[in-house]
C-alpha positions in Angstrom: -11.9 -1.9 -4.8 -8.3 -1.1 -4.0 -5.5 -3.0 -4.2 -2.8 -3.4 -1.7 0.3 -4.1 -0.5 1.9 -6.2 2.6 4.6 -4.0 4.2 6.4 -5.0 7.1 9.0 -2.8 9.8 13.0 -3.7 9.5 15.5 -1.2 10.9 14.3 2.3 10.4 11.2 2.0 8.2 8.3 0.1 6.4 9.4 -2.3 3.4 6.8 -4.0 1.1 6.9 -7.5 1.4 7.8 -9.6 -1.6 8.4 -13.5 0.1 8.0 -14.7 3.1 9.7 -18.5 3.8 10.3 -20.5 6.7 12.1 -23.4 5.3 9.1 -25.7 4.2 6.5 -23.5 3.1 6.8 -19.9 1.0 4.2 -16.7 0.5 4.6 -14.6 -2.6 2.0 -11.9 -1.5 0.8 -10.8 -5.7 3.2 -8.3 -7.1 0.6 -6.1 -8.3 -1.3 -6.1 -4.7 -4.6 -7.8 -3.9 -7.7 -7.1 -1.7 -7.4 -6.1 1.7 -9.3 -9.8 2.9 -7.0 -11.8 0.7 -3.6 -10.3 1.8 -4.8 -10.1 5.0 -5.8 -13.9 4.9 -2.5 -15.1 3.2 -0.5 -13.4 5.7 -2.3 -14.8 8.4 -2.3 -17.9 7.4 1.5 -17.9 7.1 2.2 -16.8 10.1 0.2 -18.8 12.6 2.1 -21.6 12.8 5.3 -19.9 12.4 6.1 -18.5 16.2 9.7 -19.0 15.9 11.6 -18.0 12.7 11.5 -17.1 8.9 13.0 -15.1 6.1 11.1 -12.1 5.0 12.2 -10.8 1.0 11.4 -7.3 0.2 12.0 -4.7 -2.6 14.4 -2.9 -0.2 16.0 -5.7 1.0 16.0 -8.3 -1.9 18.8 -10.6 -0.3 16.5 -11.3 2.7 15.8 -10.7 6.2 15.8 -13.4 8.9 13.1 -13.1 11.5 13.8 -15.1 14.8 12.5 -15.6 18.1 11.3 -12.2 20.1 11.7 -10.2 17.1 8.8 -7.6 17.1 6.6 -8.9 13.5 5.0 -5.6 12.4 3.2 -6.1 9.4 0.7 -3.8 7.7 -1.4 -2.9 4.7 -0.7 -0.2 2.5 -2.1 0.7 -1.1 -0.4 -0.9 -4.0 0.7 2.1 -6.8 
C-alpha cells in the first residue's frame, strides 16, 4: 500500500497540504502520508460544509493561505517520499 500526500494549486504550482482551518474546525492531513481512501475521506469531509472560506497551511507556504469565495479549490493526491 502506498502512502500519500494531499497537495493543493496556489499561484504557479502544487504545494502539499499541511492544515486546513476555517475558523471552528482544523485538518492536519498525517505528516508522513496516509492511504488514498483515508486522505481522500478527511479531505472530503472538511470541505463539504465549507463553500465559502478557509486557511490552507503548506510546507511551501507555512504562514498560510486564505481560500475565499470563487477561488478555484484544486486539490490532489500525490505519493508521500
Amino acid at each position: 500500500m502506498q502512502l500519500l500526500h494531499i497537495e493543493v494549486w496556489i499561484g504557479d504550482g502544487w504545494q502539499r497540504v499541511t492544515r486546513l482551518d476555517d475558523g471552528t474546525r482544523e485538518y492536519f492531513p498525517p505528516a508522513d502520508g496516509d492511504t488514498d481512501d483515508n486522505q481522500a475521506q478527511g479531505l472530503e469531509d472538511f470541505l463539504k460544509d465549507r463553500p465559502e472560506t478557509f486557511w490552507v497551511e503548506t510546507t511551501a507556504s507555512p504562514e498560510g493561505v486564505f481560500f475565499g469565495p470563487g477561488v478555484p479549490r484544486l486539490f490532489r493526491l500525490v505519493p508521500a517520499g
